[in-house]
TORDRENDO-517233 format. One record per residue: z, x, y of N, C-alpha, C, O, CB in turn. Coordinates in steps of 0.02 Angstrom, whole numbers. Atoms other than C-alpha are relative to their C-alpha. Glycine has a CB too. Example, Ala and Ser with C-alpha at 12.3 -4.5 7.8 and 13.67 -1.06 7.14 Angstrom:
# residues 2
+--------+--------+--------+--------+--------+--------+--------+--------+--------+--------+--------+--------+--------+--------+--------+
:    npz :    npx :    npy :   capz :   capx :   capy :    cpz :    cpx :    cpy :    opz :    opx :    opy :   cbpz :   cbpx :   cbpy :
+--------+--------+--------+--------+--------+--------+--------+--------+--------+--------+--------+--------+--------+--------+--------+
:      0 :     45 :    -59 :    390 :    615 :   -225 :      0 :     45 :     60 :     33 :     97 :     59 :     62 :    -50 :      1 :
:     -3 :    -42 :    -59 :    357 :    684 :    -53 :     37 :    -39 :     55 :     45 :    -14 :    110 :    -71 :     20 :     23 :
+--------+--------+--------+--------+--------+--------+--------+--------+--------+--------+--------+--------+--------+--------+--------+
This chain:
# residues 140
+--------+--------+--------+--------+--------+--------+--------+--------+--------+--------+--------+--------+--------+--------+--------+
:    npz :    npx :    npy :   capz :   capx :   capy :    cpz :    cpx :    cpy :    opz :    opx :    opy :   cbpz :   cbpx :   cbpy :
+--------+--------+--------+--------+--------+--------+--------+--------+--------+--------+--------+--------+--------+--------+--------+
:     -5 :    -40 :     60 :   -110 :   -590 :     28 :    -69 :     11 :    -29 :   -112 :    -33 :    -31 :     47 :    -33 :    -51 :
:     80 :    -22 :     20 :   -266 :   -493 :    -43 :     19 :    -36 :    -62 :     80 :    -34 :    -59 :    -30 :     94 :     -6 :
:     20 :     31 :     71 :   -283 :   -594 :   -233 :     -7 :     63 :    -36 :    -57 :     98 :    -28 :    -72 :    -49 :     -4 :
:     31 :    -68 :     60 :   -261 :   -444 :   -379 :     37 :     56 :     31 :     59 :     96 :    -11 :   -101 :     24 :     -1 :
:    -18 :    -69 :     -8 :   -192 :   -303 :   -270 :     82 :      8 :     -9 :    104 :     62 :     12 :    -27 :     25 :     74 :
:    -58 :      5 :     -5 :     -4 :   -344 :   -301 :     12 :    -40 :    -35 :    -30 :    -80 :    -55 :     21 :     -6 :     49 :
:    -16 :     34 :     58 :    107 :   -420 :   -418 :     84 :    -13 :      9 :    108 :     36 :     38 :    -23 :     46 :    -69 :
:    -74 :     -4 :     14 :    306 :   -471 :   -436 :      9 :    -29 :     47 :    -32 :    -69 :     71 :     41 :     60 :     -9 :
:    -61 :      1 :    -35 :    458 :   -481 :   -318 :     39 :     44 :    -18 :     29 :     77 :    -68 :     31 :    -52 :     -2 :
:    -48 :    -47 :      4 :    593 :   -382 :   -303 :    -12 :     50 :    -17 :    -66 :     69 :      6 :     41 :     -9 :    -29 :
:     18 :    -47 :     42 :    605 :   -228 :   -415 :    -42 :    -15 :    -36 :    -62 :     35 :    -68 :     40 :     22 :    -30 :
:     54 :    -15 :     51 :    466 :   -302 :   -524 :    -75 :     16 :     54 :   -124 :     40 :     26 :     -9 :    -78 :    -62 :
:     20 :    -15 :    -39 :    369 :   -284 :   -365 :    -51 :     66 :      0 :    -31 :    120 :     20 :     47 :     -3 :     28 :
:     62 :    -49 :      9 :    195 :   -177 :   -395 :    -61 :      9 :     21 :    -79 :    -49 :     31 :    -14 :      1 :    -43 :
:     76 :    -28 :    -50 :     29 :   -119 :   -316 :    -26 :     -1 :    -74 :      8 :     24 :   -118 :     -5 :     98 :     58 :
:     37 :     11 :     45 :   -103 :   -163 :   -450 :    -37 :     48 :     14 :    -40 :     66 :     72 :    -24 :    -58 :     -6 :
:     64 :    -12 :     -4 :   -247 :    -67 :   -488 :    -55 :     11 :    -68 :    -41 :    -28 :   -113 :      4 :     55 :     38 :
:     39 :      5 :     53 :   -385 :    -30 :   -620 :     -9 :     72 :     -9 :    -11 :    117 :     34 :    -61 :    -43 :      8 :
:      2 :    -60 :     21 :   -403 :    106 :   -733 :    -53 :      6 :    -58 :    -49 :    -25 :   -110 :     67 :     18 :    -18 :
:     75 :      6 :     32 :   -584 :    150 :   -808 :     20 :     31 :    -74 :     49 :     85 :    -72 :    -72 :     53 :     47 :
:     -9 :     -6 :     65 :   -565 :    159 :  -1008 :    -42 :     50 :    -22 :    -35 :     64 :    -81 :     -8 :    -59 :    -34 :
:     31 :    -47 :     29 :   -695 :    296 :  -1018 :      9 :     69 :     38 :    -20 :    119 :     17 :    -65 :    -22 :     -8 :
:    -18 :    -69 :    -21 :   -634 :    435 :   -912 :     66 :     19 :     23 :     87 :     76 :     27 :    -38 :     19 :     49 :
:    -74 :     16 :     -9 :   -453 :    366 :   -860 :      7 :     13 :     51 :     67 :     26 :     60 :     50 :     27 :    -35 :
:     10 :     28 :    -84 :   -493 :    358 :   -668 :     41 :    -62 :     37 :     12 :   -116 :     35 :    -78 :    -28 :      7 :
:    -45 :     59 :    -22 :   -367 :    237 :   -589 :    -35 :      5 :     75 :    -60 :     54 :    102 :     99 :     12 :     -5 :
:     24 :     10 :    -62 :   -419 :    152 :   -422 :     42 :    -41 :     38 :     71 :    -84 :      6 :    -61 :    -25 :     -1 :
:    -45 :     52 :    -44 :   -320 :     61 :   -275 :    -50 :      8 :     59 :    -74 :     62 :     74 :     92 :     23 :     20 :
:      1 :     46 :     30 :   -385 :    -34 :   -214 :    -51 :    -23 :    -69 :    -97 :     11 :    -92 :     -1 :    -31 :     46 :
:     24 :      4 :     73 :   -443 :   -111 :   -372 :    -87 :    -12 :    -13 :   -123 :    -52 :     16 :     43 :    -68 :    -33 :
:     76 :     34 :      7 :   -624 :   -110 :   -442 :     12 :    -37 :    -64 :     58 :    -39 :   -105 :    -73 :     58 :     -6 :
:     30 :     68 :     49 :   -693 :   -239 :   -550 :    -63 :     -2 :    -20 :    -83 :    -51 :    -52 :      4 :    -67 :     31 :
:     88 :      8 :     22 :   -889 :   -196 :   -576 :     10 :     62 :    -13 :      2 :     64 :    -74 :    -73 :    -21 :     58 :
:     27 :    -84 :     61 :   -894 :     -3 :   -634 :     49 :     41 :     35 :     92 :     22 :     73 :   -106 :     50 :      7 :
:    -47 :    -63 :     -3 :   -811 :    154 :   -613 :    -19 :     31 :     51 :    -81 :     31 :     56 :      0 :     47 :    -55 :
:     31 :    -30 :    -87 :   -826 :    249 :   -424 :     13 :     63 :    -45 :     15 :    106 :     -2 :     55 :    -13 :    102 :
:     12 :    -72 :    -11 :   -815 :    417 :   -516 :    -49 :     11 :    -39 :    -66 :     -7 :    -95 :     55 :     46 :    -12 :
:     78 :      7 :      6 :   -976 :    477 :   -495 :     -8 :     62 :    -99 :    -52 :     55 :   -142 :    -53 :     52 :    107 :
:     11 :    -45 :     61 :   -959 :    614 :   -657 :     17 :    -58 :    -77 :     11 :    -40 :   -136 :     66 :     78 :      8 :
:     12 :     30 :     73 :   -930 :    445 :   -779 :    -38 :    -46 :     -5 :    -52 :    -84 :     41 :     52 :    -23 :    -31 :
:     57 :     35 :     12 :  -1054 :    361 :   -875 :     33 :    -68 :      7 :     -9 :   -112 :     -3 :    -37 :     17 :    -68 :
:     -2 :     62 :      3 :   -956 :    205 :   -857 :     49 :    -20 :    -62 :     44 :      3 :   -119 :    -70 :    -24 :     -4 :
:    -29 :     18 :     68 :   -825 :    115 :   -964 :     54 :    -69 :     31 :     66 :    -71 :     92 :     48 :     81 :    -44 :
:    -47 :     63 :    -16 :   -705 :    -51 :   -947 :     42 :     20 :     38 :     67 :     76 :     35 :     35 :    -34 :    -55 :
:    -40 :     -3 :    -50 :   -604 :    -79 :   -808 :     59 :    -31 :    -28 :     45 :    -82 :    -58 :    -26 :    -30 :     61 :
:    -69 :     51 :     26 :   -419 :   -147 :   -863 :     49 :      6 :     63 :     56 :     48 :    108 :     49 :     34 :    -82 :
:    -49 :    -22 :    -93 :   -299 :   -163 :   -718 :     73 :     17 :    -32 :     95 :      2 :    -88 :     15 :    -95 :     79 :
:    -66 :    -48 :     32 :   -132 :    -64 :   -732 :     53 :    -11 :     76 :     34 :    -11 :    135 :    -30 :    113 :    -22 :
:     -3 :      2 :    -72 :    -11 :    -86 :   -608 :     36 :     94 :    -16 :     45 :    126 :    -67 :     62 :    -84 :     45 :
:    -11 :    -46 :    -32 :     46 :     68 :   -517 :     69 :     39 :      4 :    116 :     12 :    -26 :    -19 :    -19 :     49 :
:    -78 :    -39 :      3 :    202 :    184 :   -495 :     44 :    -50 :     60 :     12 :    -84 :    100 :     -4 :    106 :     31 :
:    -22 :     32 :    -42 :    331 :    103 :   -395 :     33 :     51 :     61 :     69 :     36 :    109 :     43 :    -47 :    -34 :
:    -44 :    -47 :    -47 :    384 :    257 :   -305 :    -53 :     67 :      7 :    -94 :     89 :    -32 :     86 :     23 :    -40 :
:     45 :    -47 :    -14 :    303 :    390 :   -226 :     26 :     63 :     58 :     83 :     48 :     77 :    -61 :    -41 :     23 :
:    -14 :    -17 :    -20 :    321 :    535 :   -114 :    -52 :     20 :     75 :   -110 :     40 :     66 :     27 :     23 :    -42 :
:     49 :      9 :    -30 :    251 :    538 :     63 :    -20 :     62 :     23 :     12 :    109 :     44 :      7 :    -44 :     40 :
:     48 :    -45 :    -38 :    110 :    634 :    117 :    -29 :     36 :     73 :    -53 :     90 :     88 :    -34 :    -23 :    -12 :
:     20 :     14 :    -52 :     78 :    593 :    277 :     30 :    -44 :     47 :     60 :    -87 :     14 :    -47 :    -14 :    -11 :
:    -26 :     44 :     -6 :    144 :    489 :    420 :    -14 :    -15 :     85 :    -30 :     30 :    124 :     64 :     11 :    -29 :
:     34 :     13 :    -81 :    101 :    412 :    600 :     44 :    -40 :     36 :     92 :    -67 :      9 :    -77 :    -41 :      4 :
:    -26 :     59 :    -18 :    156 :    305 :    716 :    -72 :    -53 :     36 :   -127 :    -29 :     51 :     68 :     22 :     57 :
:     64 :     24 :     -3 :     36 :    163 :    762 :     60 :    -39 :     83 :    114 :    -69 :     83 :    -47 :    -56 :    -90 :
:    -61 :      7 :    -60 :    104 :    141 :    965 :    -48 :    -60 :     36 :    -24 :    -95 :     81 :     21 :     88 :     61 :
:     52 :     28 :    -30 :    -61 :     45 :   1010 :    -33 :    -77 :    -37 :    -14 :    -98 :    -91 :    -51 :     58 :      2 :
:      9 :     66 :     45 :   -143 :   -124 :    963 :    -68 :     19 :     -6 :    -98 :     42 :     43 :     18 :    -82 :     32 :
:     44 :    -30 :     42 :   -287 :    -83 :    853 :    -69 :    -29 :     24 :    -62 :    -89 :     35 :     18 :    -12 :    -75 :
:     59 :     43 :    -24 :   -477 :   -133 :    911 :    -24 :    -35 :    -63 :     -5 :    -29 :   -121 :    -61 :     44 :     35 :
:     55 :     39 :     48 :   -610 :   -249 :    833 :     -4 :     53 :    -52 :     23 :    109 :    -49 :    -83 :    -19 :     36 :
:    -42 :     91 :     32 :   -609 :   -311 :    699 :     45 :      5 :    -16 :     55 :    -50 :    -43 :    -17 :    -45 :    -59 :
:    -84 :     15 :     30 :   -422 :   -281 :    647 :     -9 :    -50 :     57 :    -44 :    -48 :    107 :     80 :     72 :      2 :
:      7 :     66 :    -28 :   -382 :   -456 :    702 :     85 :     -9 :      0 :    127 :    -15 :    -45 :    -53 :    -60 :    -49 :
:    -80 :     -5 :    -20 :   -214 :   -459 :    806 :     -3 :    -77 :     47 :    -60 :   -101 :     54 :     28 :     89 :     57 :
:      0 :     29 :    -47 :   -155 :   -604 :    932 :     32 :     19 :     75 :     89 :     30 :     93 :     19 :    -43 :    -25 :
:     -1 :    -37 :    -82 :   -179 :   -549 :   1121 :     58 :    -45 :     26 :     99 :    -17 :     62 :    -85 :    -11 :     58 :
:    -53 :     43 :    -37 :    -61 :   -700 :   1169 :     63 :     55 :    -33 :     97 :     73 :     15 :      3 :   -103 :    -26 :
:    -58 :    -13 :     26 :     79 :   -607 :   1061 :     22 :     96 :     29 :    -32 :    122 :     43 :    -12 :    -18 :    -91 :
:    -16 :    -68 :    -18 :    153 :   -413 :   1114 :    -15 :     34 :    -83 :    -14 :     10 :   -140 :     89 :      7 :     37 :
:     14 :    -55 :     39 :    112 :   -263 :   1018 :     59 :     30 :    -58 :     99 :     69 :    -32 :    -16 :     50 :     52 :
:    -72 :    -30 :      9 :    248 :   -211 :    899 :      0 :     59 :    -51 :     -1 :     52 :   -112 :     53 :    -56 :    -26 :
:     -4 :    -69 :     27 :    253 :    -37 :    849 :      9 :     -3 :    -70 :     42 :    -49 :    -95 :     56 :     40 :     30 :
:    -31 :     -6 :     63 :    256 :     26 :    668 :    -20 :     62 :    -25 :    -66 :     96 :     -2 :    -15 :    -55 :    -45 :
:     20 :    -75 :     15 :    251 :    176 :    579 :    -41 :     -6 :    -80 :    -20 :    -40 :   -127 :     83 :     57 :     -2 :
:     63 :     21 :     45 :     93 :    186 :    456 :     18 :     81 :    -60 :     12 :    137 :    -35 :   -102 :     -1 :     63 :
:    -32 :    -34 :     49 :    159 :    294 :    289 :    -57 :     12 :    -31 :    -87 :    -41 :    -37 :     54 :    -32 :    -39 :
:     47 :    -18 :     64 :     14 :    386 :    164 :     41 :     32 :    -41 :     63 :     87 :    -24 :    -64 :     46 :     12 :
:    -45 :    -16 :     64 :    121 :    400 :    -12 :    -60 :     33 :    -62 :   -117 :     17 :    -78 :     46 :    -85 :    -32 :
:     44 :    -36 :     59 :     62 :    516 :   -153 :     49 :    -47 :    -35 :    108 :    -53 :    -18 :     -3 :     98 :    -19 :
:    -15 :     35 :     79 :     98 :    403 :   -314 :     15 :     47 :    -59 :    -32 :     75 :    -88 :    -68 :    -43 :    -27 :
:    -43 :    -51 :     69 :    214 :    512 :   -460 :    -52 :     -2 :    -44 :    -76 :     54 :    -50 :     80 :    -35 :    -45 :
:     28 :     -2 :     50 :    101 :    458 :   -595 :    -63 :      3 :     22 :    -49 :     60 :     40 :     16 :    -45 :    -40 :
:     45 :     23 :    -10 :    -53 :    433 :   -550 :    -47 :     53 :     70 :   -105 :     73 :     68 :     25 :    -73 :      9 :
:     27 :    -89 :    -53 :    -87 :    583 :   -385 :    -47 :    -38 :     44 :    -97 :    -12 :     68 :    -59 :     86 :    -55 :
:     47 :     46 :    -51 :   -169 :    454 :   -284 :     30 :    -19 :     60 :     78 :    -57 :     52 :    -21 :    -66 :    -30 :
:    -13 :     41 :    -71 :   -140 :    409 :    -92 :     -2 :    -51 :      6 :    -60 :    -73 :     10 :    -32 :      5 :     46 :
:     26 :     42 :    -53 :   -109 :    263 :    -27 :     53 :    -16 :     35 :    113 :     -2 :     35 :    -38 :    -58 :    -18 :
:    -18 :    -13 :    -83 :    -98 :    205 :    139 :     31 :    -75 :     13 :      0 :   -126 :      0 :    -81 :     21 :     61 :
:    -33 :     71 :    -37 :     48 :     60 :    222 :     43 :      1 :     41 :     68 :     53 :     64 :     30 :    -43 :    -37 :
:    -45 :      7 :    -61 :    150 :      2 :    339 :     67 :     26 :    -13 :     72 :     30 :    -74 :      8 :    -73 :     22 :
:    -81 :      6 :     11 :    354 :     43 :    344 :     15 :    -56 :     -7 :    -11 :   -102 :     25 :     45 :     22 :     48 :
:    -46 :     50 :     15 :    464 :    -69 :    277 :     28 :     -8 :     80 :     22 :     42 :    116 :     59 :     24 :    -64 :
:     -9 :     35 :    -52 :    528 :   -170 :    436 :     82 :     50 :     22 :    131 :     50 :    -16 :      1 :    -93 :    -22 :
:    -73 :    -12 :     -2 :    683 :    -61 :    541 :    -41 :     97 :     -1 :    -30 :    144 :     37 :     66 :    -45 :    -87 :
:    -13 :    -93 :     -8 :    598 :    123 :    477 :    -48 :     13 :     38 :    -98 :    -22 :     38 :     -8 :     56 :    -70 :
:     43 :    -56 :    -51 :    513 :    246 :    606 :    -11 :     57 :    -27 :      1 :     80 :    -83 :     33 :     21 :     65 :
:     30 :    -82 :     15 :    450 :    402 :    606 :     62 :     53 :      6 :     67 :    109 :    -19 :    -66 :     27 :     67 :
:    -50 :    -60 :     -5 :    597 :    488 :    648 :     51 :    -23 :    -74 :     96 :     19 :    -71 :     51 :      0 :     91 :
:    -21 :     27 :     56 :    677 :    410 :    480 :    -42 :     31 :    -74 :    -25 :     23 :   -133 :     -9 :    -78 :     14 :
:     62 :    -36 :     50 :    526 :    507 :    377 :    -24 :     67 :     17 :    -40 :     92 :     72 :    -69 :    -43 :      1 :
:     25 :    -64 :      4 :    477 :    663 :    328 :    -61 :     25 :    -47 :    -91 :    -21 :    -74 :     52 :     33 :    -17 :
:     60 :    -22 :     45 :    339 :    753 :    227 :     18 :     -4 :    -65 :     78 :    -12 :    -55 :    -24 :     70 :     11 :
:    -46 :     -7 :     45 :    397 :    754 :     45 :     46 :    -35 :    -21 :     65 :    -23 :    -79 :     21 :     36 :     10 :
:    -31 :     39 :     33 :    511 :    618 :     32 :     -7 :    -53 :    -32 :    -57 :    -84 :    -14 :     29 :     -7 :     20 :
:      2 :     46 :     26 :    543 :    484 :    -83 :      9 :    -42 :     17 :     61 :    -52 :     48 :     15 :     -1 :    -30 :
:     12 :     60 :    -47 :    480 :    314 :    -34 :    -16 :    -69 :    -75 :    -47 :    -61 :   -128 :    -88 :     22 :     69 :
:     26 :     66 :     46 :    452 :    152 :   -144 :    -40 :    -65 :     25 :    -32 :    -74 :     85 :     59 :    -32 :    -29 :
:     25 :     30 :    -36 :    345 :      7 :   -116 :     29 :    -71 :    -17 :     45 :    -89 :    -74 :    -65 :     14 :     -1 :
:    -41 :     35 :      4 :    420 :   -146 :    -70 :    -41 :    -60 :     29 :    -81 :    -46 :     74 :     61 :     25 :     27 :
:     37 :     76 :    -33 :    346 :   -345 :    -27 :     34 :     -1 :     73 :     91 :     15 :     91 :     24 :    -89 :    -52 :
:    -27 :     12 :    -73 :    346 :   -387 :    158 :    -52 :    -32 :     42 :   -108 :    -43 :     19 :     21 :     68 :     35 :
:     18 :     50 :    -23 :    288 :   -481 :    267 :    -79 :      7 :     68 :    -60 :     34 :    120 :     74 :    -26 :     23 :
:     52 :    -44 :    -25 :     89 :   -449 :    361 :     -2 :    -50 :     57 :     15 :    -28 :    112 :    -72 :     18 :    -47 :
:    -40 :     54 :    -62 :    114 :   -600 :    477 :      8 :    -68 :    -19 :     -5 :    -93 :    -73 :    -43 :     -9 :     70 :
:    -50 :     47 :     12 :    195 :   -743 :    494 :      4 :    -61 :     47 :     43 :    -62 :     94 :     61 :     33 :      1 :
:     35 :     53 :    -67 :    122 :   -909 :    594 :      5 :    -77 :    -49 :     -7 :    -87 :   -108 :   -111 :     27 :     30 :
:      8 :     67 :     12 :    136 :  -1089 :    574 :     25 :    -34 :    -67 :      7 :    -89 :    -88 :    -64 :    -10 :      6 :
:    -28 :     16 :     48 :    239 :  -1090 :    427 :    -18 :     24 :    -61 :      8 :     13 :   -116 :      0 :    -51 :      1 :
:     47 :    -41 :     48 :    111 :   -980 :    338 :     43 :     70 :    -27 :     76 :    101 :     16 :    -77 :     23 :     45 :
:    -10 :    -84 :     15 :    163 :   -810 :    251 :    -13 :     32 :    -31 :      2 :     28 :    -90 :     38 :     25 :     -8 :
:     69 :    -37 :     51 :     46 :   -694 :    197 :     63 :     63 :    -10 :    104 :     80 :     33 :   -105 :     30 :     54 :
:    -35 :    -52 :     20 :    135 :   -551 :     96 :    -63 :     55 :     -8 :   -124 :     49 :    -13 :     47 :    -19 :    -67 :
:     47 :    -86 :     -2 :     73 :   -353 :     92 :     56 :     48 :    -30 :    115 :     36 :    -40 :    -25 :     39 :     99 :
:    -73 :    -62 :     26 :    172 :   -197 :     26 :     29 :     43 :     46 :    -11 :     42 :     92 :    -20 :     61 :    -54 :
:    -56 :    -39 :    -62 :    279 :    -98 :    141 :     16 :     74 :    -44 :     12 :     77 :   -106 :     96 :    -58 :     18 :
:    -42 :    -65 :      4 :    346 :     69 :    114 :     73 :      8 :     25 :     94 :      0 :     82 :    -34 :     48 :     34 :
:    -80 :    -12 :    -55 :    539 :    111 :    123 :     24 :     52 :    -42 :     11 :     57 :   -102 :     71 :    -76 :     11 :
:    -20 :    -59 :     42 :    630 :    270 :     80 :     60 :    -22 :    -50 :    109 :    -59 :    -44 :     23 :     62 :     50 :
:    -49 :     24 :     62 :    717 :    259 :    -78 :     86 :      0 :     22 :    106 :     35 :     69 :    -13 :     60 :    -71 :
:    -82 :     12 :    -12 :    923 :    211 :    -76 :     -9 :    -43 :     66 :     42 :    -39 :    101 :     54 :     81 :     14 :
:    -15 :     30 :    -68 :    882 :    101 :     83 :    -19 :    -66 :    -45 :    -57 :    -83 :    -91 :    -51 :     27 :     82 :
:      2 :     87 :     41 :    929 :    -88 :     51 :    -52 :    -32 :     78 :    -70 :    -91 :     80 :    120 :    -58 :    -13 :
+--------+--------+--------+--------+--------+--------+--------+--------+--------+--------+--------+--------+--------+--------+--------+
């Protein structure tokens, strides 16, 4: 789990980010030292979390195991997933994650409504690092 970029469980379940107090610039992932838009002079960062629903933009399938440095295990098989970019309702910002566990590409379209949901990035030795997932809305 990244520290700061996520928040909850369940439905309280949210993508954090920061939103600059002098031009109202929201960022994911989150800054913490100044404002990336280059037209402001600068102003406090406060973190906000994020819309919980969004509609997607974009969408892939990822069929291959990814090179250096994404850091996979060669002993283990490859297991397909389909990689979702969501426009955020409030906020008009991209971002980019995995499907919720089960959806494909043929399950997604351009335009539809998707929410982001806790899940699981891997899962070893009793360890379990959590990440956000994407799944289309009304799916349990």
């Amino acid at each position: 789990m990244v520290a700061g970029w996520f928040a909850g469980e369940g439905d309280a379940f949210r993508l954090l980010g920061t939103r600059c107090s002098g031009c109202a610039s929201v960022f994911f992932p989150r800054e913490d030292v100044h404002c990336r838009n280059p037209g402001c002079s600068g102003g406090d960062l406060v973190e906000v979390p994020l819309s919980r629903r969004g509609r997607v933009w974009s969408y892939t399938d990822s069929r291959y195991r990814p090179p250096s440095p994404y850091v996979t295990d060669p002993e283990l098989p490859w297991v397909p997933c389909a990689l979702i970019a969501v426009e955020l309702e409030s906020e008009r910002m991209v971002v980019l994650g995995q499907a919720a566990p089960g959806v494909t590409v043929a399950h997604l379209a351009v335009g539809m409504e998707v929410e982001v949901v806790p899940g699981v990035l891997l899962g070893e030795a009793g360890a379990t690092w959590t990440t956000w997932q994407w799944r289309p809305t009304g799916v349990a």
